[in-house]
C-alpha positions as CSV (number, residue, x, y, z in Angstrom):
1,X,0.0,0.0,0.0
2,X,2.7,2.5,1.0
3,X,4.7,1.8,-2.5
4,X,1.1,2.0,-4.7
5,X,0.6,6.0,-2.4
6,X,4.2,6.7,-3.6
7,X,3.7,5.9,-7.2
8,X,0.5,8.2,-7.1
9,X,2.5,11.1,-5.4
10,X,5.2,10.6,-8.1
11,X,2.5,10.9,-10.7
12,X,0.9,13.9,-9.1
13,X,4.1,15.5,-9.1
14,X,4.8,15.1,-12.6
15,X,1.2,15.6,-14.2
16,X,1.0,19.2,-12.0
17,X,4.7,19.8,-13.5
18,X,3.1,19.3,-17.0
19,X,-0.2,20.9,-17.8
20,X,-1.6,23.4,-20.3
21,X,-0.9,26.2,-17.5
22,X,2.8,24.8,-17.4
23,X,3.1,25.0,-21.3
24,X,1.2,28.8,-21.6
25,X,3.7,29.7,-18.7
26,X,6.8,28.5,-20.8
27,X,6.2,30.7,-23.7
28,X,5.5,33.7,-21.8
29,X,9.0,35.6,-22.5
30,X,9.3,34.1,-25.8
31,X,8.1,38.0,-26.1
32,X,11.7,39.1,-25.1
33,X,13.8,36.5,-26.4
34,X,12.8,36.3,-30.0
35,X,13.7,39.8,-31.2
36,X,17.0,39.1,-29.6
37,X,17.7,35.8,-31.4
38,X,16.7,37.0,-34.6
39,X,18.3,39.8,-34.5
40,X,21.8,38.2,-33.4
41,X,21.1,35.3,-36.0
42,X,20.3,37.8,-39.0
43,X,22.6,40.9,-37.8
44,X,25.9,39.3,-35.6
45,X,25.6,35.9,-38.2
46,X,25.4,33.2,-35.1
47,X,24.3,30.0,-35.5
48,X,21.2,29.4,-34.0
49,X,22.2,25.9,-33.3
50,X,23.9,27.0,-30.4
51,X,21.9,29.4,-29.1
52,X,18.9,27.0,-28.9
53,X,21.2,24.4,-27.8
54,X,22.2,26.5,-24.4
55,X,19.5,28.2,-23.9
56,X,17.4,24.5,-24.0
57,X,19.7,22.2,-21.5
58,X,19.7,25.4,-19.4
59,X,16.6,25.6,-18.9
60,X,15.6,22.2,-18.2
61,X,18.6,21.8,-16.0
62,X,17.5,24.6,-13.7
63,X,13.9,23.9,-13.8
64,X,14.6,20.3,-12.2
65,X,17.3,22.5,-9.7
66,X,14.9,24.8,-8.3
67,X,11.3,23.4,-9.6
68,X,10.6,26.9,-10.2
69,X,9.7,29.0,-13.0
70,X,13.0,30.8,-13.0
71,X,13.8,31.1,-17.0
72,X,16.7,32.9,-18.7
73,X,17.4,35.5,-21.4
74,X,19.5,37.8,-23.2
75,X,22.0,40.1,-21.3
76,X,20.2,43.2,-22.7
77,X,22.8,45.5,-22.2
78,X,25.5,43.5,-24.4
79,X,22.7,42.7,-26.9
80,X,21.7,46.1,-27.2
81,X,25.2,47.0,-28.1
82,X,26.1,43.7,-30.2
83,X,22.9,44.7,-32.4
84,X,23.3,48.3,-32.8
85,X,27.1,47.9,-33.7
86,X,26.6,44.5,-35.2
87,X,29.3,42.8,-33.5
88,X,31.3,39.9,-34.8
89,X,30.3,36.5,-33.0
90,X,33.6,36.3,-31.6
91,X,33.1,39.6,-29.8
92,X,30.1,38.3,-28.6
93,X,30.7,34.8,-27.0
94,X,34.4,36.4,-25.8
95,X,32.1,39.1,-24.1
96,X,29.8,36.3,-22.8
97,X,32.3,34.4,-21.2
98,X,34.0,37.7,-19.4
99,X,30.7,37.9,-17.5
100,X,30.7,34.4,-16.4
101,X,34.2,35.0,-14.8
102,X,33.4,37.7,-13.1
103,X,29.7,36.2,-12.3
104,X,31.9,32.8,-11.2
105,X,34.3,34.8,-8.7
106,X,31.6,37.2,-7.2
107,X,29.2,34.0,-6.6
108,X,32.3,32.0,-5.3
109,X,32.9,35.2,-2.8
110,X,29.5,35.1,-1.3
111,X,29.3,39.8,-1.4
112,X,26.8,39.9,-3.7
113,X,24.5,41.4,-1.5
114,X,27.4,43.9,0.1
115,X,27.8,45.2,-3.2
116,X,24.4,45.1,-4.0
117,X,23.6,47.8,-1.7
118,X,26.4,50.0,-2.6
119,X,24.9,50.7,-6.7
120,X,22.6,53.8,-6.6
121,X,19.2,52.9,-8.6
122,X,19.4,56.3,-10.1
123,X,22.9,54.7,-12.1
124,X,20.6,51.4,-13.2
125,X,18.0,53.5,-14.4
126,X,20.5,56.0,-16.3
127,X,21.7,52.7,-18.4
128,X,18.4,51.7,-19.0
129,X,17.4,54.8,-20.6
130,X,20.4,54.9,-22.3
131,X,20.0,51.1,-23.7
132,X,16.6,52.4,-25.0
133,X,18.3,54.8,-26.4
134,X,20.5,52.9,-28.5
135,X,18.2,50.4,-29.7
136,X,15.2,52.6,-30.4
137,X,18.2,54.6,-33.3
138,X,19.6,50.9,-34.2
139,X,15.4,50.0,-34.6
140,X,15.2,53.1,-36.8
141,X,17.8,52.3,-39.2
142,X,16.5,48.9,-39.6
143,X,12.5,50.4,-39.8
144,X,13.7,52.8,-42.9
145,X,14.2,49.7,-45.1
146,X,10.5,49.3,-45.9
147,X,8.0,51.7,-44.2
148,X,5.0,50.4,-45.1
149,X,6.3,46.9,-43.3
150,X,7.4,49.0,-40.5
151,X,4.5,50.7,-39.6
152,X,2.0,47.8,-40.3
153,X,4.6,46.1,-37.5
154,X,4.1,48.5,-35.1
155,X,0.3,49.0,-35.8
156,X,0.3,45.1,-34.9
157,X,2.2,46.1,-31.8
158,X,0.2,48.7,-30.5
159,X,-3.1,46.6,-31.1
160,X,-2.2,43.9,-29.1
161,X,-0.8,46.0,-26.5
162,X,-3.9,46.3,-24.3
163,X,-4.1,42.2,-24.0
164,X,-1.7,40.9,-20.8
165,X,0.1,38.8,-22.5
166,X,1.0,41.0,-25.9
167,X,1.4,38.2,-28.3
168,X,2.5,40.5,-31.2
169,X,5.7,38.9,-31.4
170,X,5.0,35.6,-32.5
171,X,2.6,37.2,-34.9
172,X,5.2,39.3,-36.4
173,X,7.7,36.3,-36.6
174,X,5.2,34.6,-38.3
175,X,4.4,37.5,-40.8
176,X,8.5,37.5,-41.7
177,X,8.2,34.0,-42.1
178,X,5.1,34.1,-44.5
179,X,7.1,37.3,-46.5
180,X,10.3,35.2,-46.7
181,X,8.0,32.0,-48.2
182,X,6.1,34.4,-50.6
183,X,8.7,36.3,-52.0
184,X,10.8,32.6,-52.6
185,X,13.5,34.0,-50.3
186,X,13.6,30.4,-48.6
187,X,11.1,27.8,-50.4
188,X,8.9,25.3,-48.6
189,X,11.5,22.6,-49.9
190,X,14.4,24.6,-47.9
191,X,12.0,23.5,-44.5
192,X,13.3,20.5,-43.4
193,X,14.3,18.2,-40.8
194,X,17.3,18.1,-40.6
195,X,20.8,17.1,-37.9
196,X,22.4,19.8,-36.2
197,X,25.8,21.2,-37.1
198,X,27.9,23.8,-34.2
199,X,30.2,26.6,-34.5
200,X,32.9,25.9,-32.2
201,X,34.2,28.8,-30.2
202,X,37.3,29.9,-28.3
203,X,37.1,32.9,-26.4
204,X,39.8,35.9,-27.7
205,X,41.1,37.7,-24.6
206,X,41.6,40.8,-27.1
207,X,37.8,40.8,-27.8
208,X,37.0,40.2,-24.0
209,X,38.7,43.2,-23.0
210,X,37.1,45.2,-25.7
211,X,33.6,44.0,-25.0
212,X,33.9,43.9,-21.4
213,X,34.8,47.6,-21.8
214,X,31.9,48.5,-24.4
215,X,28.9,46.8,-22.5
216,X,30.3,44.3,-20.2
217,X,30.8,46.5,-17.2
218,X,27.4,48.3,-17.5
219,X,25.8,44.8,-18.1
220,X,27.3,43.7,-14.8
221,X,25.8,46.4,-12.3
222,X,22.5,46.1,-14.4
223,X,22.2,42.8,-13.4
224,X,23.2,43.6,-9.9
225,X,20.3,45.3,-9.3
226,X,17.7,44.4,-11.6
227,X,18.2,41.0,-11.6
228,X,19.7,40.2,-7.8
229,X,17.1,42.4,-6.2
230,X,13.9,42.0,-8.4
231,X,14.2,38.4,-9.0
232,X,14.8,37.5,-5.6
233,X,12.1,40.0,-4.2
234,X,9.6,38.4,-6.8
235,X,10.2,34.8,-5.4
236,X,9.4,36.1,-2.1
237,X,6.4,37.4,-3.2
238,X,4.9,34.5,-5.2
239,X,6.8,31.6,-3.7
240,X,7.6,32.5,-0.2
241,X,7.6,28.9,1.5
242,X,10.4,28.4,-1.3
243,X,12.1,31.9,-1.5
244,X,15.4,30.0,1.0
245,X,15.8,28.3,-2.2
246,X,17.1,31.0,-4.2
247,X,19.6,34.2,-3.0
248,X,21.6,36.5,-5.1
249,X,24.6,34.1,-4.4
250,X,22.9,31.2,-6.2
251,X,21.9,33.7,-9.2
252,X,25.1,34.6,-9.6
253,X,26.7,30.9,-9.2
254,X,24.3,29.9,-12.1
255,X,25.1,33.0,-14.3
256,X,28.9,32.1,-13.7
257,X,28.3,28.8,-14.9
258,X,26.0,29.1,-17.7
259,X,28.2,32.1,-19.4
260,X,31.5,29.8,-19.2
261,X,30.4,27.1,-20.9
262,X,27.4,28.1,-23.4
263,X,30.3,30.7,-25.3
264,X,32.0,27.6,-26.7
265,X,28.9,26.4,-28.4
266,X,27.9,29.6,-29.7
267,X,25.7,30.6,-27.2
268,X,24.5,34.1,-26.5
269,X,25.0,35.9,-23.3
270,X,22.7,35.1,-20.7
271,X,21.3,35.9,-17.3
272,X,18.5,35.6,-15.0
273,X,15.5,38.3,-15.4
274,X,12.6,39.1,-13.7
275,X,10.7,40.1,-16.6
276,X,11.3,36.3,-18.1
277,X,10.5,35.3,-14.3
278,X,7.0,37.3,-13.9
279,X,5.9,36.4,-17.7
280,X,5.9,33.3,-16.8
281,X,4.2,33.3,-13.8
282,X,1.8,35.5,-15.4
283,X,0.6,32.9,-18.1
284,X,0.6,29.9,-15.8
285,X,4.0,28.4,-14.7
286,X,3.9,27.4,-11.3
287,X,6.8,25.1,-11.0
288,X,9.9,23.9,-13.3
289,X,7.7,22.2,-15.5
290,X,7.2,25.1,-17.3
291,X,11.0,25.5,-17.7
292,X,11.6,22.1,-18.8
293,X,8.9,22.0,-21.3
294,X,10.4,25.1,-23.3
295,X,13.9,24.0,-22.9
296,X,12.4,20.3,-24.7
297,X,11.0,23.2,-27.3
298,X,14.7,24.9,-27.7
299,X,16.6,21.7,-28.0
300,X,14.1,20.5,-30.6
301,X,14.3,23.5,-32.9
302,X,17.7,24.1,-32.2
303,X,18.7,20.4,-32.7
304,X,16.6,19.0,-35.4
305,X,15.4,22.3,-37.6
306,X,18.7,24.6,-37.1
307,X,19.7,25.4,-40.6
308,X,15.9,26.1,-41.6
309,X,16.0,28.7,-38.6
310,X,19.5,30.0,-40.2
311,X,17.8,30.7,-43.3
312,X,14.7,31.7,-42.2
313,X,16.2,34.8,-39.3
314,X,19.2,35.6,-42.0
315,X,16.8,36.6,-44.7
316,X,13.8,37.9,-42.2
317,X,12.6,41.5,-43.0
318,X,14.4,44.1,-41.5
319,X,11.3,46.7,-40.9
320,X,9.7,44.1,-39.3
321,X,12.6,43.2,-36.5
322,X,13.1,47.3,-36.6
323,X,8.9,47.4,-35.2
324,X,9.8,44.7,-32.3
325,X,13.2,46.4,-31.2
326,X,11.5,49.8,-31.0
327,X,9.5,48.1,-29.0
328,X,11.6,46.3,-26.8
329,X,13.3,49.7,-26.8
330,X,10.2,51.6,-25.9
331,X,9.9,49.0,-22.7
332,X,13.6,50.0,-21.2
333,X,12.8,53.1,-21.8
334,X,9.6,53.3,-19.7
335,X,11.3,51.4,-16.9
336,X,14.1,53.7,-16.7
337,X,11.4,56.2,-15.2
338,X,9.8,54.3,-12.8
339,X,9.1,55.9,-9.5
340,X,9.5,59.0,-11.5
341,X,11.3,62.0,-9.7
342,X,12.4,65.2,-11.2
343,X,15.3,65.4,-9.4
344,X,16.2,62.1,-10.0
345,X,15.9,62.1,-13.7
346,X,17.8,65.1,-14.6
347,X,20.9,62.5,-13.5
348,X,19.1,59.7,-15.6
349,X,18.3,61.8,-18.7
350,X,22.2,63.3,-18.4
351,X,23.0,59.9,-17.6
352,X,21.4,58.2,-21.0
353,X,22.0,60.7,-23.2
354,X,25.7,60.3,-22.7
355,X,25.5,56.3,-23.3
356,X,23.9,57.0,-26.3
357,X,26.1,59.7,-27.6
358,X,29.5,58.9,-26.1
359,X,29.6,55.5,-24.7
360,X,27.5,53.0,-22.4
361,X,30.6,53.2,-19.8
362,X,31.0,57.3,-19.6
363,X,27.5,57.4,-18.8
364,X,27.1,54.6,-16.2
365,X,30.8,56.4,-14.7
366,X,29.3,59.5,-14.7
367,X,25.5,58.4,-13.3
368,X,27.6,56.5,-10.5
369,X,29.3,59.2,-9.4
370,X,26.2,61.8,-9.4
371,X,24.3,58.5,-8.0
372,X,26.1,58.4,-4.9
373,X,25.8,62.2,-4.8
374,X,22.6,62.7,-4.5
375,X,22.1,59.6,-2.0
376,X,25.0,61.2,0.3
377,X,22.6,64.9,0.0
378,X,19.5,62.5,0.6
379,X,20.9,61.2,3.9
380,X,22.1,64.6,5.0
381,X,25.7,63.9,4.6
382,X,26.5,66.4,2.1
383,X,24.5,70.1,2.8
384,X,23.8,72.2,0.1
385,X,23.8,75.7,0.9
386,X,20.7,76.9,1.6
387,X,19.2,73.8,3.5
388,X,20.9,73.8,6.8
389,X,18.1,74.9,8.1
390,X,15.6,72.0,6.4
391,X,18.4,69.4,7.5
392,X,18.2,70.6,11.2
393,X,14.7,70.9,11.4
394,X,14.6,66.8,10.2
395,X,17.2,65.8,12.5
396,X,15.3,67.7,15.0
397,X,12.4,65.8,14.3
């Protein structure tokens, strides 16, 4: 009796890990991570054999770690600038794989959350406004190539907006796809099954260094804060009788891990988000079955239809990946004013503008600084002339 109540608890287990909530769950930040696959398939030429490849085992392997609906996705800030500059792929993976050393040491350390504490928010949202920046004028360039395609994207887009989950990416991938078919850029006899083939990688210290420099560094105290604090605070709130399960420590240990290894294969930068990590929750995913089901979905495109996909994003219409990066850029954008403060976003706006016109690194120097500027004039440490008085009347109080 004992071993038939086991059996049924193993099957309950697996048939809650597996339903049509699960599977809706596991596409929820497809959204996000489709412009960005396309657009490093069809702009930085990567093979999106490996992409699929990593992103797939990663995702299954995680979602049987933590049985939670804890996806990955692009490292937006090094996409941003891969796209907009269209990087080479070794530039890429060697900037990949400089995050996952410096991911690798800082989990191994155990500061995460020292340092954590020590990034002004102002400086996090100074980069995200820049990153929108960046993309929105690399979306333009790509949007002039056919108008008419762009703005029937974008009309799409703003349609769909007003669902929860905005499902106008798939449509639009679908749309390139039918253009592609139509126009006999790929033919239906180009679709095929087919075995996978890899791009082997070895990571140039040359191109490390440059990317590290160019969008590595920003990337990293974006993910400091956006991902380390959301993410973490999220699982609290939705899963808090599981929340001891996952700390900015084990997010960065997984980061370090995944970064090191996916380069070689021709995988893309990744880390945690907590967009990727609400989406899902959002459309359904309640435990790692959603994970594992859309990393079975990755390795099977990635393994069995790569070289259709190839094809397919390398000819897909540029006004039409132009719409979804505007977008995507419109998104970073909006977040970059959250909690919205005049005073605040005179740094932010000085702050983006010089990511976008100078470099991503002057500005997040320069929002760092004036960050922890204004935080020392918050807490009363620095005095303005002019508000001694306001400062002694709080202290009084």
């Amino acid at each position: 009796m004992a071993e038939i109540f086991q059996e049924e608890q193993i099957i309950h287990k697996i048939k809650r890990k597996f339903t049509i909530g699960e599977l809706s769950g596991s596409l929820g930040d497809w959204g996000t991570l489709i412009p960005f696959i396309i657009g490093y398939v069809s702009i930085v030429r990567l093979n999106p054999a490996g992409i699929f490849l990593c992103l797939g085992l990663t995702n299954i392997i995680l979602g049987i770690k933590y049985n939670l609906p804890l996806p990955i996705e692009p490292q937006k800030t090094i996409g941003t600038i891969a796209l907009a500059n269209k990087w080479t792929p070794s530039l890429v993976i060697s900037t990949g794989f400089g995050t996952g050393i410096v991911w690798a040491i800082l989990g191994f350390s155990k500061k995460i959350n020292y340092i954590i504490k020590k990034v002004p928010t102002i400086t996090v949202r100074g980069i995200q406004l820049g990153l929108g920046l960046i993309l929105g004028w690399a979306a333009l360039l790509l949007f002039s190539t056919n108008y008419l395609l762009g703005f029937i994207s974008v009309g799409i887009i703003l349609v769909l907006m007003k669902f929860k989950w905005n499902p106008s990416a798939i449509i639009l991938v679908f749309l390139g796809i039918f253009l592609i078919l139509i126009t006999n850029l790929v033919s239906t006899n180009d679709i095929a099954f087919n075995m996978p083939y890899f791009d082997f990688y070895l990571p140039n210290w040359e191109n490390l260094l440059i990317g590290m420099v160019a969008a590595g560094i920003a990337q990293l105290f974006l993910t400091l804060t956006n991902v380390m604090i959301a993410t973490t605070a999220l699982i609290k709130d939705f899963f808090p009788d599981q929340a001891n399960k996952v700390n900015a420590n084990t997010l960065a240990d997984n980061m370090g891990v995944i970064n090191l290894f996916s380069p070689f294969l021709g995988g893309i930068p990744l880390c945690h988000g907590s967009g990727g990590f609400a989406a899902q929750y959002a459309f359904g995913a309640r435990t790692g079955g959603s994970m594992i089901m859309e990393g079975t979905i990755e390795l099977f495109l990635g393994l069995f239809f790569s070289q259709t996909l190839f094809m397919m994003f390398s000819n897909f219409p540029q006004a039409i990946l132009g719409a979804m990066l505007l977008y995507t850029a419109f998104l970073l954008g909006r977040v970059s004013t959250k909690d919205f403060e005049i005073k605040k976003f005179m740094i932010i706006l000085l702050s983006g503008l010089l990511c976008f016109l100078i470099n991503i690194i002057v500005g997040f120097i320069l929002g760092f600084i004036l960050g922890l500027i204004y935080k020392k004039i918050e807490e009363g440490k620095i005095v303005i002339p002019g508000n001694e008085n306001k400062i002694k009347g709080l202290n009084q109080n």
